[in-house]
C-alpha positions in Angstrom: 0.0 0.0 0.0 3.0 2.6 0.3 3.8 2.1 -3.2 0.1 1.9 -4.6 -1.5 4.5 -2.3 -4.1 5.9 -4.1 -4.8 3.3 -6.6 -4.9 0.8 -3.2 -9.1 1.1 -2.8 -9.9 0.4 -6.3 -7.4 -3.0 -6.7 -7.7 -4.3 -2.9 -11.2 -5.8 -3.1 -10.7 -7.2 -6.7 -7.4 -8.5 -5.2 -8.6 -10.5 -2.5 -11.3 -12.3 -4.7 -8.5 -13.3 -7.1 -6.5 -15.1 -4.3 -9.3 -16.9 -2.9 -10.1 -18.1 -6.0 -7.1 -19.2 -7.7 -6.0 -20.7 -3.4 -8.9 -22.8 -4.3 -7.9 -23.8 -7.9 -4.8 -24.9 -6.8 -5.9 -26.8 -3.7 -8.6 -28.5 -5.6 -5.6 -29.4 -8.6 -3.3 -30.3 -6.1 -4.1 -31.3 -2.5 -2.1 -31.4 0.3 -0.7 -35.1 2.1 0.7 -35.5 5.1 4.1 -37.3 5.8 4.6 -39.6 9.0 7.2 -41.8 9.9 7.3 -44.4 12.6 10.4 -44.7 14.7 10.1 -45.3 18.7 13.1 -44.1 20.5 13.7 -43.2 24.5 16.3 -41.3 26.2 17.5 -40.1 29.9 17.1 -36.2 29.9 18.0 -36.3 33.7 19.1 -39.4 35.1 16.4 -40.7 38.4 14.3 -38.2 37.4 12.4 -38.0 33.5 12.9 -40.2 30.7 11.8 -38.6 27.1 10.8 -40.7 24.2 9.9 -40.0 20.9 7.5 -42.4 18.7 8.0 -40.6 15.1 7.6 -37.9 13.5 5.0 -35.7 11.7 6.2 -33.3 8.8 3.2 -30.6 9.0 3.4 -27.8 5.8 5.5 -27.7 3.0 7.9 -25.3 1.8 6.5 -25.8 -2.3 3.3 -24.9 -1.4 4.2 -22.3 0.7 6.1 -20.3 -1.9 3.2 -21.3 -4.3 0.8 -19.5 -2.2 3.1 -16.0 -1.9 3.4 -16.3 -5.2 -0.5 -16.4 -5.9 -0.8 -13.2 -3.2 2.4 -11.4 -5.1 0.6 -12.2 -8.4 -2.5 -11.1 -7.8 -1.4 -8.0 -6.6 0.6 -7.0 -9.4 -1.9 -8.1 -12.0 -4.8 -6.0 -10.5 -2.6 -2.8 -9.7 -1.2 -2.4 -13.2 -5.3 -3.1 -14.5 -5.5 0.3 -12.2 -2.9 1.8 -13.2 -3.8 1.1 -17.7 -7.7 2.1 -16.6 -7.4 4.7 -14.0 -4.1 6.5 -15.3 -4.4 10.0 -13.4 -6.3 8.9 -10.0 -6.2 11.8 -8.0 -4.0 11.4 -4.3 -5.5 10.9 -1.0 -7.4 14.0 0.1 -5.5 13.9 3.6 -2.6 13.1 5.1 -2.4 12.1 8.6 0.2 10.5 11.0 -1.6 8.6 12.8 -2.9 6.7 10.6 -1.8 3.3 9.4 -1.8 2.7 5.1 -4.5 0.6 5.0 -6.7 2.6 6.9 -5.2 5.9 5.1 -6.6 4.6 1.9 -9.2 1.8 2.6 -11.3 3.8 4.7 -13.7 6.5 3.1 -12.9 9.8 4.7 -15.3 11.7 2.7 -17.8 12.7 5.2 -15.1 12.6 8.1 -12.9 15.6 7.8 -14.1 18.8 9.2 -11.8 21.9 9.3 -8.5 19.8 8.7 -9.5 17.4 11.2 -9.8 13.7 10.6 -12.7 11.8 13.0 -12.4 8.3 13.7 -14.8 6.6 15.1 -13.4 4.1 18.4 -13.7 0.7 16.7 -12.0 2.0 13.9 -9.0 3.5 15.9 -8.5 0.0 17.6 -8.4 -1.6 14.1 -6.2 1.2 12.8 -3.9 0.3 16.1 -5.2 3.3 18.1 -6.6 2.8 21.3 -8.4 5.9 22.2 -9.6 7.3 25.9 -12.3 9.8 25.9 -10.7 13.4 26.0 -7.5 12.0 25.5 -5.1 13.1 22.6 -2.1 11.3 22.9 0.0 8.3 25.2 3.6 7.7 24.9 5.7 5.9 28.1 9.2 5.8 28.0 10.7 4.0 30.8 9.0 4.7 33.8 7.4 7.9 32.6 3.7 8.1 30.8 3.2 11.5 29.1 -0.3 12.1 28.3 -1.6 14.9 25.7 -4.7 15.9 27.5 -7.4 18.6 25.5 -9.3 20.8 28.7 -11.5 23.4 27.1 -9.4 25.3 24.2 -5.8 24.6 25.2 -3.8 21.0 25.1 -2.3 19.7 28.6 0.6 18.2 29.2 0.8 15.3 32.0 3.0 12.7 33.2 2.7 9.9 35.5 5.6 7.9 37.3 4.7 4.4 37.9 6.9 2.9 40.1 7.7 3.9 44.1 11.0 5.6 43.1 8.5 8.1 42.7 5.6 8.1 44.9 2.3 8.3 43.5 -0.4 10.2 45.2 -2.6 13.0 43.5 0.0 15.8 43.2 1.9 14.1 41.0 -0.2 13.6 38.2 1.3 17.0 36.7 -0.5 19.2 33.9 1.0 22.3 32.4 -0.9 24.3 29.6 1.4 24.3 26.6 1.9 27.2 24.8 -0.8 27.3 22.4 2.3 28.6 19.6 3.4 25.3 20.0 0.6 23.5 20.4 -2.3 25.7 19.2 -6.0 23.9 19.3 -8.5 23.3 16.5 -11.6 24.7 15.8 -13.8 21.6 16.4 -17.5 21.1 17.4 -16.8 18.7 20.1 -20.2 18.6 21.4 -21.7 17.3 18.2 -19.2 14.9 17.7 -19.8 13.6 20.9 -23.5 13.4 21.1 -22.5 10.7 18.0 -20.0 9.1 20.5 -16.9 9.8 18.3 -13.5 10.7 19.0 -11.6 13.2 17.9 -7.8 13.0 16.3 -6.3 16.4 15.7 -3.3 15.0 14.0 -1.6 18.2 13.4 -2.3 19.5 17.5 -0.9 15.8 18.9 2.2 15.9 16.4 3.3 19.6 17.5 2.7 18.6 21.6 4.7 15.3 20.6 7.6 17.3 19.7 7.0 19.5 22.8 7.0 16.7 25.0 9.8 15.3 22.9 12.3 18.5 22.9 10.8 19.5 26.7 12.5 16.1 28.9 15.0 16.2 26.7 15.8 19.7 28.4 16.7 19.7 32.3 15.7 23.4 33.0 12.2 22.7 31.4 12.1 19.7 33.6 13.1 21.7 36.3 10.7 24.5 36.2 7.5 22.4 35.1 8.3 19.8 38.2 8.3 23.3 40.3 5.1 24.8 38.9 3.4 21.9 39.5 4.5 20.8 42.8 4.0 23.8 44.4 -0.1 24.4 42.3 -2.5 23.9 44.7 -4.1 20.6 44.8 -7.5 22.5 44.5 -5.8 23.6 40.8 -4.9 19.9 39.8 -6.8 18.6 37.5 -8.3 15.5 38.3 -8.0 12.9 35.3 -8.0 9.5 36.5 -10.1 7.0 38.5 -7.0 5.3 40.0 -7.0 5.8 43.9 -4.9 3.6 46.9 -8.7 1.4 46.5 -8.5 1.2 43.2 -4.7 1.0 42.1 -3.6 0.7 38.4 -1.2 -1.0 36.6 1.3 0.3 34.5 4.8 -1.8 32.4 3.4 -4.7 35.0 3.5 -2.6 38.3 0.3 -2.0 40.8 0.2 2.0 40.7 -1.8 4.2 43.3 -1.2 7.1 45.5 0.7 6.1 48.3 0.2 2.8 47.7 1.6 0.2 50.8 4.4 -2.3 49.8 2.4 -5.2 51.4 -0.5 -3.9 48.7 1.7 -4.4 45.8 3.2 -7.7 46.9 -0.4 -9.3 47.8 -1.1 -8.5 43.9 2.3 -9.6 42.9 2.2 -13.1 44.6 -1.3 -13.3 44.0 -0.1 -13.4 40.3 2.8 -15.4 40.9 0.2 -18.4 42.8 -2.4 -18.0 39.8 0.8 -18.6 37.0 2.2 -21.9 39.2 -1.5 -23.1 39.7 -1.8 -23.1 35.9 1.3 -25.0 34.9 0.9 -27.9 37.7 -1.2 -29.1 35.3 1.5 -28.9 32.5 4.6 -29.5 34.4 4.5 -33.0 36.0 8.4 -34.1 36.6 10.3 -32.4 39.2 12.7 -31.5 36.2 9.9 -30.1 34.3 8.9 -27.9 37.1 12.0 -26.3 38.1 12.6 -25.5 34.5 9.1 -23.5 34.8 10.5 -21.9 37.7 13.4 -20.8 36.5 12.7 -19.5 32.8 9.0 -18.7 33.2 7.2 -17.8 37.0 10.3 -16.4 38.6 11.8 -13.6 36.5 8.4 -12.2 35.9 7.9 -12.5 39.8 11.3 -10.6 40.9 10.8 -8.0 38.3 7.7 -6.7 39.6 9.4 -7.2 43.6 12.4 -5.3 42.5 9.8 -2.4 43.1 9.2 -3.4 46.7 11.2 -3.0 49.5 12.6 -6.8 50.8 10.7 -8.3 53.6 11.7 -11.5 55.3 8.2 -12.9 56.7 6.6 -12.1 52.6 10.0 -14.1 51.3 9.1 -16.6 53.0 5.4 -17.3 51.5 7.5 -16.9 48.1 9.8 -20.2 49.1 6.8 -21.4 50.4 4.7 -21.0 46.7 7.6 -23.2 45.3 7.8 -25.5 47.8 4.1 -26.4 47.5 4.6 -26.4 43.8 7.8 -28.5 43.5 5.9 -31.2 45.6 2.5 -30.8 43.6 -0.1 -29.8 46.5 -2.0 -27.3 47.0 -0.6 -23.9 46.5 -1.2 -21.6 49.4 1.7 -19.9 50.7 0.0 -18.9 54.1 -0.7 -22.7 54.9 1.9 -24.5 57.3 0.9 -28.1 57.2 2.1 -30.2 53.4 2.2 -33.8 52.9 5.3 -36.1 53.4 8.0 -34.6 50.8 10.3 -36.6 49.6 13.2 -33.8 49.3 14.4 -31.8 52.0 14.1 -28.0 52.0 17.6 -27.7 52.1 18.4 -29.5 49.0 15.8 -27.8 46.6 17.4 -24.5 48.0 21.1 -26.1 47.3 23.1 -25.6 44.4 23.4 -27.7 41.6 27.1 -27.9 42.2 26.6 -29.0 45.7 24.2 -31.8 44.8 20.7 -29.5 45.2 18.3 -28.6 42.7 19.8 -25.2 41.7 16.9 -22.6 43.6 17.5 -19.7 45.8 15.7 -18.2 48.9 13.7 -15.5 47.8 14.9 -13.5 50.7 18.0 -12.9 48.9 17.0 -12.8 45.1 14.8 -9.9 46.8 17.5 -8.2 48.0 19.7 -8.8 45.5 16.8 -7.4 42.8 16.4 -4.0 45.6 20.0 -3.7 45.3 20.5 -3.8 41.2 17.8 -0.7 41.5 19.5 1.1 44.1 22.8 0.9 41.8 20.7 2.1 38.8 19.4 5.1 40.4 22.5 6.1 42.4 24.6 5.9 38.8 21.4 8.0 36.9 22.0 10.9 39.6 25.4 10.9 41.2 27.6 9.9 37.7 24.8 11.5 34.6 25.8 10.0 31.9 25.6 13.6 29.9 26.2 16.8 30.4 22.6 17.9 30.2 22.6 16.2 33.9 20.5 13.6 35.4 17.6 11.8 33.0 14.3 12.8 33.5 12.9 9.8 35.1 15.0 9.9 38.3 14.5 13.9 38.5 11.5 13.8 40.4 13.1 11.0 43.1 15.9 13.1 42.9 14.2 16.3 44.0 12.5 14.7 46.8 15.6 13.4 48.3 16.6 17.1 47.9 13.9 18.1 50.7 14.4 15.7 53.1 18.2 16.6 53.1 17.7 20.5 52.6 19.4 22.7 53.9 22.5 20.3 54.2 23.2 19.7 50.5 22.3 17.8 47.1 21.1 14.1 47.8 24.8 13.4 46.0 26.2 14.2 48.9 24.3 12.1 51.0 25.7 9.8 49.3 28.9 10.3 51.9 27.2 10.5 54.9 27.4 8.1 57.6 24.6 5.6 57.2 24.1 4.2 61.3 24.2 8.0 62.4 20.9 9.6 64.4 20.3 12.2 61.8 20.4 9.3 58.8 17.6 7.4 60.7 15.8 10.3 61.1 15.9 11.4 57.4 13.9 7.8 56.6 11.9 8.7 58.4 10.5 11.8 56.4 7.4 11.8 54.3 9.7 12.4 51.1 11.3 9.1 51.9 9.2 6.8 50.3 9.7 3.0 51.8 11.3 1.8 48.5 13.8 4.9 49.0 14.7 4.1 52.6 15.6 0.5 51.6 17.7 1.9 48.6 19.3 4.6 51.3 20.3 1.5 53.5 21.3 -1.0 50.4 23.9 1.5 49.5 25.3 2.1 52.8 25.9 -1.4 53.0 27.5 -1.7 49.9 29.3 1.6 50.4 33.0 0.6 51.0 35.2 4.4 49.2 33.5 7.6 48.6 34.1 6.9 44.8 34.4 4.8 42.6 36.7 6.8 40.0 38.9 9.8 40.2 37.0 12.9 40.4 36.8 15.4 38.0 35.7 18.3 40.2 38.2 20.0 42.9 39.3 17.8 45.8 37.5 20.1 48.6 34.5 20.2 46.9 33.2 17.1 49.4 30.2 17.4 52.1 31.1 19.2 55.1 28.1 18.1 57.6 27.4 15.0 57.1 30.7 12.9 55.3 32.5 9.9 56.4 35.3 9.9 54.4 36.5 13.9 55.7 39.9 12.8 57.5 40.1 14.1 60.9 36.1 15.9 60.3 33.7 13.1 59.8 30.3 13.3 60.4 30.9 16.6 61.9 27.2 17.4 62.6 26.9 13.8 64.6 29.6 15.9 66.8 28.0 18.8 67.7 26.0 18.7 70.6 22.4 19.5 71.1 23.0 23.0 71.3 25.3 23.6 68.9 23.3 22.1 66.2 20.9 24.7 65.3 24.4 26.8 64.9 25.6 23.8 61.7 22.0 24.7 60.4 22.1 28.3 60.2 25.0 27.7 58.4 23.8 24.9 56.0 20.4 27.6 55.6 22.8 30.0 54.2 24.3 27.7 51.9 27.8 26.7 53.7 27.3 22.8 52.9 31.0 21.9 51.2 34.3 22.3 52.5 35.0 24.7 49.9 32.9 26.9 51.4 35.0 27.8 54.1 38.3 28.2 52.2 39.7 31.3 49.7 40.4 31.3 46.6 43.8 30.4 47.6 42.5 27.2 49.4 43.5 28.8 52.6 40.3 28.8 55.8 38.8 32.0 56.5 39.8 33.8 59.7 37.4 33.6 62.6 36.9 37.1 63.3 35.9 38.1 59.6 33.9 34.8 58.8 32.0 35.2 62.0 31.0 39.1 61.2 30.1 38.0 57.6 27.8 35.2 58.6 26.1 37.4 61.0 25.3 39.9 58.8 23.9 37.6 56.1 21.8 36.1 59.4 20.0 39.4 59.7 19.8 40.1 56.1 17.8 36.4 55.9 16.2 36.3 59.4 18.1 33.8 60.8 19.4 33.1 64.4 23.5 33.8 63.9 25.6 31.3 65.3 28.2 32.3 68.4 31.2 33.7 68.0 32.9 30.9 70.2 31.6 28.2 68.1 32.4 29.9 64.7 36.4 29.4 66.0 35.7 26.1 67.3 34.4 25.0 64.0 37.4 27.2 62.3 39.6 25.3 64.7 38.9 21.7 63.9 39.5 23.1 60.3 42.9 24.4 60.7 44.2 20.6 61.5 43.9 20.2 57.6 44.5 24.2 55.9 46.3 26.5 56.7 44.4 30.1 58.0 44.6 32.9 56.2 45.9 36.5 57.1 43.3 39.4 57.3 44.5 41.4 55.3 44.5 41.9 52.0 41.7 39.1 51.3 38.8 39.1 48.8 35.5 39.4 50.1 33.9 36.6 51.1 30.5 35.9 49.4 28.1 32.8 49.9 28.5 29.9 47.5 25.0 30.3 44.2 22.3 28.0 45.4 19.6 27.1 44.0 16.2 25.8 46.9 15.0 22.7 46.7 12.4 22.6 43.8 9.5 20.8 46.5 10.3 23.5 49.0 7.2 24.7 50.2 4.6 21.9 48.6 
């Protein structure tokens, strides 16, 4: 149909009678037989355990007939497109020409008395058939990774949403994000939506969803946009949110094979993920009858679609166990329920299904630490996507919302990069998980990585040496964890500090990498203190903190130094919501 376009509705039907008719010439001159031979033959595909045998063979098809049949379709075809092409020899092109739709339905379907104002109508059964599936009032869907962007039409502009569908980012109702796009970009058409709806149509403003593609496109490919739509939205009122969807924490979705909701528990999305996971074993028990057969199952079929959807939940040992239990129950062909703690008499012991083959077992693991093991592969793919981009244009879009909420629950103290270096058994740590920005998935990522954690990097740095945490870092020789250090009192003081922006060791040093003096850093904080309304720290404690400093630079004179400004900052984009 690319090549014959317009002459495709005139041959197509003409087409299709020829091939039925001569398929049934030439099955009718020369039928099909089947081949068979007899040959019984038996073989040990795991010694003790399942013998295979084989009692022939049946050829099905045949590759003559085959090519006989393409060449009838490829015939036909070409015989009724050049009759077209001698009868109709100036056809007239299409009348429109649309993205969105596929060839045949481009030139098959009669779009006479369905274009209005350079805007095609399509009816909903003829979306799904052209491959569109179409929502009411929605323009356009395109996920990429773990971000949906939705092309939403509300009144006479287009909207722009996105949804994150996994617990990196929380879902709850402020973040399904809408931002009006700039109707320059994304203008709308003039079209009589009520009448099309009273006939229960849906509109497809081709030219409207292509622009806002390319918006969407050119706008997460762009940090700063990212960065000032995340802030518009999360700091709209939710009264201003427009609500779009029916999905609530009693009524999750699903989305790439993950149960979505606001705030949706981790025990909720493992009771739907097991649930699935008892449903898939029940089936094959009735297909899988050697203990070969069914460990096979397990391994290429129930399991990784099982641990990809956990790797989403934080790792629980009591719900691991009802997973070990599931194959268990399986494996010894009763009953599966995973709750249930009485089975029949098993002939294998736990330990040695759970044993390597090596060792003699039957090659499975405890879930417990697949789980773990699945929490920890994500926790190394999101610290990489934030703390070592892979671009310059920063971190990818997908972890920037994660990203930002880490930012406030560690604001004032610094990026969530360097939390990273902090110290991860310390008071302040623990209470950090505990903030509402910290979903549960997060927390057990926090706590995977500061197990894993063994050298502050992993590579030489790139970026000057004393560019490192100064609050909260393990890894500052002779300094670490200097906020765990201060006392109760002295506390506030680090966070008037950290409130003004003094988070790196940098901070504190000249130009010449040489520490302020006491006297003139002291008068200089607190006079940025008043200017912000903040409580200034002590003198006393300014040169205690100055002298715990001087054990690694040198300090400067008074005179002749540059004046000392605070370091640009930018506030935490959530600040506020």
């Amino acid at each position: 149909m690319v090549v014959t376009q317009q002459y495709t509705p005139a041959y197509v039907f003409k087409c299709n009678f020829m091939v039925w008719g001569l398929s049934a010439l030439l099955s009718l001159a020369s039928p099909t037989t089947h081949t068979a031979t007899l040959d019984r033959k038996c073989e040990f595909s795991h010694v003790d355990f399942q013998l295979v045998c084989s009692n022939g063979t049946v050829a099905i098809g045949s590759i003559s007939r085959f090519l006989a049949l393409v060449g009838v379709c490829v015939g036909s075809v070409a015989v009724c497109y050049l009759l077209e092409r001698v009868l109709h020899p100036n056809l007239p092109p299409a009348s429109q020409n649309s993205l969105f739709l596929a060839s045949s339905a481009k030139y098959v379907f009669d779009a006479a008395r369905w274009i209005d104002h350079n805007v095609y109508y399509i009816d909903p059964s003829s979306a799904v058939i052209n491959g569109i599936l179409s929502y009411r009032e929605i323009g356009f869907e395109r996920c990429v990774k773990e971000v949906c962007l939705y092309v939403k039409r509300v009144e006479d502009s287009m909207v722009l949403l996105t949804v994150y569908v996994d617990d990196i980012t929380p879902m709850d109702p402020n973040r399904w994000r809408q931002v009006p796009i700039d109707q320059d970009s994304c203008p709308s058409s003039r079209v009589d939506a009520a009448k099309f709806r009273e006939a229960g149509g849906h509109a497809v403003a081709d030219d409207d969803i292509a622009r806002c593609e390319a918006v969407a496109d050119a706008f997460y490919k762009n940090p700063e946009d990212m960065d000032a739509f995340i802030e518009d939205i999360l700091l709209m009122p939710h009264s201003q949110v427009y609500e779009l969807t029916s999905i609530r924490q009693g009524k999750p979705g699903v989305a790439v094979g993950i149960l979505v909701a606001p705030n949706l528990p981790p025990k909720t999305r493992f009771t739907y993920v097991i649930d699935k996971f008892i449903a898939r074993l029940s089936l094959w028990c009735f297909k899988a009858r050697t203990l070969a057969g069914k460990i096979a199952i397990l391994h290429s079929i129930c399991l990784p679609v099982l641990w990809y959807q956990l790797s989403f939940v934080p790792a629980d040992k009591s719900l691991a166990k009802l997973v070990d239990n599931a194959m268990l129950q399986f494996l010894h062909g009763e009953e599966i329920n995973p709750s249930s703690s009485t089975h029949v008499l098993r002939l294998i012991k736990k330990d040695i299904v759970f044993m390597s083959k090596h060792a003699g077992g039957l090659g499975l693991h405890h879930a417990l630490k697949l789980w773990e093991q699945h929490n920890r592969a994500v926790m190394i793919r999101c610290v990489k996507a934030f703390a070592v981009p892979s671009s310059r244009a920063g971190i990818p879009s997908w972890i920037t919302p994660g990203y930002f909420l880490l930012e406030k629950a560690f604001h004032p103290w610094g990026s969530p990069r360097d939390l990273l270096l902090a110290c991860g058994h310390s008071p302040f740590l623990k209470t950090l998980k505990k903030s509402p920005n910290v979903t549960p998935m997060w927390s057990t990522l926090l706590s995977s990585w500061f197990e894993a954690r063994w050298t502050p990097f992993g590579f030489p740095s790139s970026a000057p040496s004393w560019r490192v945490p100064l609050w909260h870092n393990s890894f500052l020789p002779g300094l670490e964890n200097l906020y765990d250090h201060c006392g109760t009192s002295t506390q506030p003081q680090a966070l008037t500090l950290a409130s003004l922006g003094i988070t790196q060791v940098a901070h504190l040093l000249t130009p010449c990498e040489r520490l302020w003096p006491p006297g003139l850093l002291f008068d200089t904080v607190r006079r940025l203190c008043v200017r912000s309304n903040l409580e200034p720290p002590t003198k006393k404690w300014i040169t205690i903190l100055t002298t715990k400093l001087s054990t690694l630079f040198e300090v400067a004179s008074e005179s002749n130094l540059p004046p000392f400004h605070l370091p640009p900052r930018r506030p935490p984009l959530l600040e506020g919501s």
